[in-house]
N, C-alpha and C positions, 0 to 999 in steps of 0.2 A: 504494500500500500504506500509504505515510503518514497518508492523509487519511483512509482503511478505520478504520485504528488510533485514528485521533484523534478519531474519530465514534464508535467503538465506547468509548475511553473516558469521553467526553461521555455516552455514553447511562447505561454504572455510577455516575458520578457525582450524573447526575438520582435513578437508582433507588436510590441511597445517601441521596440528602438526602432523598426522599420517604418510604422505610423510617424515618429518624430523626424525621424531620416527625410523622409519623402515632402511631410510639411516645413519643415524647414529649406530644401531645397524649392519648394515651390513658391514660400515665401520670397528667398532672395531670387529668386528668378521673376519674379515680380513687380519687384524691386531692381532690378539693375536692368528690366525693360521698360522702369518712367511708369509703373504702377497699370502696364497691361495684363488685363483678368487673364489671359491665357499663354503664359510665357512658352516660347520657345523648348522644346525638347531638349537641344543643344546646350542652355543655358542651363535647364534644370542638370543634365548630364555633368556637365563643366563642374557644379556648386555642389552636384554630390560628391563628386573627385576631390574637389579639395577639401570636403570637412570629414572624407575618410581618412586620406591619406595626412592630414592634419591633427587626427584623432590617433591613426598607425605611429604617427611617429612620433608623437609623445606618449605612447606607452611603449613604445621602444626605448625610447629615450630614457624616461624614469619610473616606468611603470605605472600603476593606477594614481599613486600621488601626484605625480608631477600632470595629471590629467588632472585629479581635482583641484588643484592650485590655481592650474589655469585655470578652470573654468570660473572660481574663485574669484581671481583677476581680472578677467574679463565682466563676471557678472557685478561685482561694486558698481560700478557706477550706473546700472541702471539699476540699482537698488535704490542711488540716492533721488537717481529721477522718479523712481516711482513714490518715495515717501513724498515729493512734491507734486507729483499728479495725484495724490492721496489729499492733500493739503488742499489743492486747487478744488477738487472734489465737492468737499466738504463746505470750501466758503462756497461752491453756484449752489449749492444744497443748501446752506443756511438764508442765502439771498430768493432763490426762489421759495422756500416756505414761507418770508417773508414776504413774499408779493403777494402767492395765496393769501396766507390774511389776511394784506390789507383788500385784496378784492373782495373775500368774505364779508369785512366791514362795509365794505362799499354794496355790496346787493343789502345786506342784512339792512343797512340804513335805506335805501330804495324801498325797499317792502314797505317799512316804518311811512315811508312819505308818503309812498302811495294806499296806505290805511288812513293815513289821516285827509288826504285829498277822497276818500271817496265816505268820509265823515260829514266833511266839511259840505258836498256837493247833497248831501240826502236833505 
């Protein structure tokens, strides 16, 4: 049942990195065609060669560490941009709840006027 299990996780695993493989190279081919929906085969070809053989030879190099390092290295600084696309977020999200209310206020007081204008008119 072990070896079931640990064959079956090996196989998610492949079909995990092939799913990231594949979207990732679609993404940059995407991207280095000026953001056409359907890039190039050649392109996407090209952007999988390098982030394999980019991937090969830094665990040639130092093994899994020196991969996760990099990746490390490389992922900081959109970490930093994300806690400020988190930040940015947050204030349209506090500005926009703040315009809801005040248009709430604003029908809430219409209703109010227009009870009193059909007071007024009886």
């Amino acid at each position: 049942a072990s070896s079931m299990l640990s064959f079956i996780g090996f196989v998610v695993v492949i079909i995990y990195y092939i799913t990231v493989a594949d979207t990732s190279t679609f993404v940059l081919g995407m991207l280095s065609e000026r953001g056409k929906l359907n890039p190039s085969t050649k392109i996407k070809i090209t952007w999988g060669l390098i982030q394999s053989i980019t991937a090969a030879v830094l665990l040639l190099i130092g093994g899994l560490n020196i991969l996760q390092t990099a990746s490390l290295i490389v992922a900081f600084p959109l970490a930093i941009i994300l806690i400020f696309v988190c930040w940015s977020l947050l204030k349209e999200l506090k500005i926009e709840a703040d315009e809801i209310r005040s248009n709430q206020v604003h029908e809430d007081n219409l209703k109010i006027d227009s009870r009193k204008e059909k007071r007024v008119s009886l």
